[in-house]
C-alpha positions in Angstrom: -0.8 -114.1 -38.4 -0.5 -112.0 -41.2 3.1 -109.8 -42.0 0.6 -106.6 -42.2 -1.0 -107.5 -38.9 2.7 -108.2 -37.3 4.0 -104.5 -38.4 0.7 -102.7 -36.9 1.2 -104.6 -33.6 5.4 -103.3 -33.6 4.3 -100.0 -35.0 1.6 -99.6 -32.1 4.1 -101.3 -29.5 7.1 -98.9 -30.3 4.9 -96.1 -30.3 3.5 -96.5 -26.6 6.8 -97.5 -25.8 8.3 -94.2 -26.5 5.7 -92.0 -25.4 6.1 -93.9 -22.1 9.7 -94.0 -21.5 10.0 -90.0 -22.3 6.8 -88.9 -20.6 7.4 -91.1 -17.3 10.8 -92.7 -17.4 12.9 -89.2 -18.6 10.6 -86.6 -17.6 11.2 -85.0 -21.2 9.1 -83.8 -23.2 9.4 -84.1 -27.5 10.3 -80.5 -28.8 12.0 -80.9 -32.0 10.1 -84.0 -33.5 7.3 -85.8 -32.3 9.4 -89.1 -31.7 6.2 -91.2 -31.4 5.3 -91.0 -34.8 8.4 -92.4 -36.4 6.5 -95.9 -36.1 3.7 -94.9 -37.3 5.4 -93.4 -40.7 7.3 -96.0 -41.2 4.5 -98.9 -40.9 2.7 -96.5 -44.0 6.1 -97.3 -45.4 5.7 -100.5 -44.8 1.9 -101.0 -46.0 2.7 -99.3 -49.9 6.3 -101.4 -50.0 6.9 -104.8 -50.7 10.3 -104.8 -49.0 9.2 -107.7 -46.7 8.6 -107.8 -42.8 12.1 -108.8 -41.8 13.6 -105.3 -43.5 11.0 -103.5 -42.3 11.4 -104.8 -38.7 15.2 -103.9 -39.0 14.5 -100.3 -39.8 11.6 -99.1 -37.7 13.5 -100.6 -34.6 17.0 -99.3 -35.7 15.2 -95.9 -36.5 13.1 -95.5 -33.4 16.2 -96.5 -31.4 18.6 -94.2 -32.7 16.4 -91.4 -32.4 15.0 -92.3 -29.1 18.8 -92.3 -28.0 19.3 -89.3 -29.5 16.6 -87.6 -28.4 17.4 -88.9 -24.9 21.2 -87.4 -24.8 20.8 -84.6 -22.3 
């Protein structure tokens, strides 16, 4: 499988993860920042870069998380 295929299956996997633990899991809705997009910018990151997979892996998970968290915090 290719590394560009690999980042649109994380990208698509985080975003439906998000939208699904705030929407039926937290009972929250996203005011400030549409949280479920953050995957999807970073993969265009991802497709004009030639970082590599493994970095961009690192960040889109340790970005989505940390806002998720944040986002979470009552």
């Amino acid at each position: 499988m290719k590394n560009e295929t690999r980042a649109a299956i994380v990208a698509a996997v985080l975003t439906i993860g998000i939208v699904f633990v705030f929407t039926s899991v937290l009972h929250k809705s996203q005011d400030v920042v549409p949280l479920f997009l953050v995957p999807v910018f970073l993969y265009a990151g991802y497709a004009v870069a030639t970082a590599g997979l493994r970095i961009w892996l690192g960040l889109t998970l340790a970005v989505t998380l940390g806002l998720t968290i944040l986002y979470a915090m009552p």
